[in-house]
Steps between C-alpha positions, in 0.01 A plus 500: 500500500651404820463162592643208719734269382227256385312776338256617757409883498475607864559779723833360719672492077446834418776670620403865478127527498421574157141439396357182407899381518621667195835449433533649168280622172558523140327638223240327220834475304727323766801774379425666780529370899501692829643250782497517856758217564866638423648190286818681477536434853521140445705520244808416624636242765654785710186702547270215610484233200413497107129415486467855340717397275279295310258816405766640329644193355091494326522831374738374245301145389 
């Protein structure tokens, strides 16, 4: 879900109006995930930083 910083879930975090502040769903099974965020947008330091970077990184652990 969207949230602040410190974890809130409010209205002024949710940057696109989704429902209840969904930012993403999975299956029962976890293999499968929808996202809202794009992670590969943060991937690298020239389009915006590399937070996203670290979803990736866990698809490998």
């Amino acid at each position: 879900r969207y949230c602040t910083p410190t974890g809130k879930v409010e209205k002024a975090a949710n940057p696109n109006g989704s429902l209840k502040n969904i930012a993403g769903i999975c299956d029962r099974s976890g293999k499968i995930l929808g996202m809202m965020p794009h992670p590969e947008r943060a991937s690298d330091p020239i389009l915006s930083g590399t937070d996203g970077i670290k979803l990736f990184q866990g698809l490998f652990e």
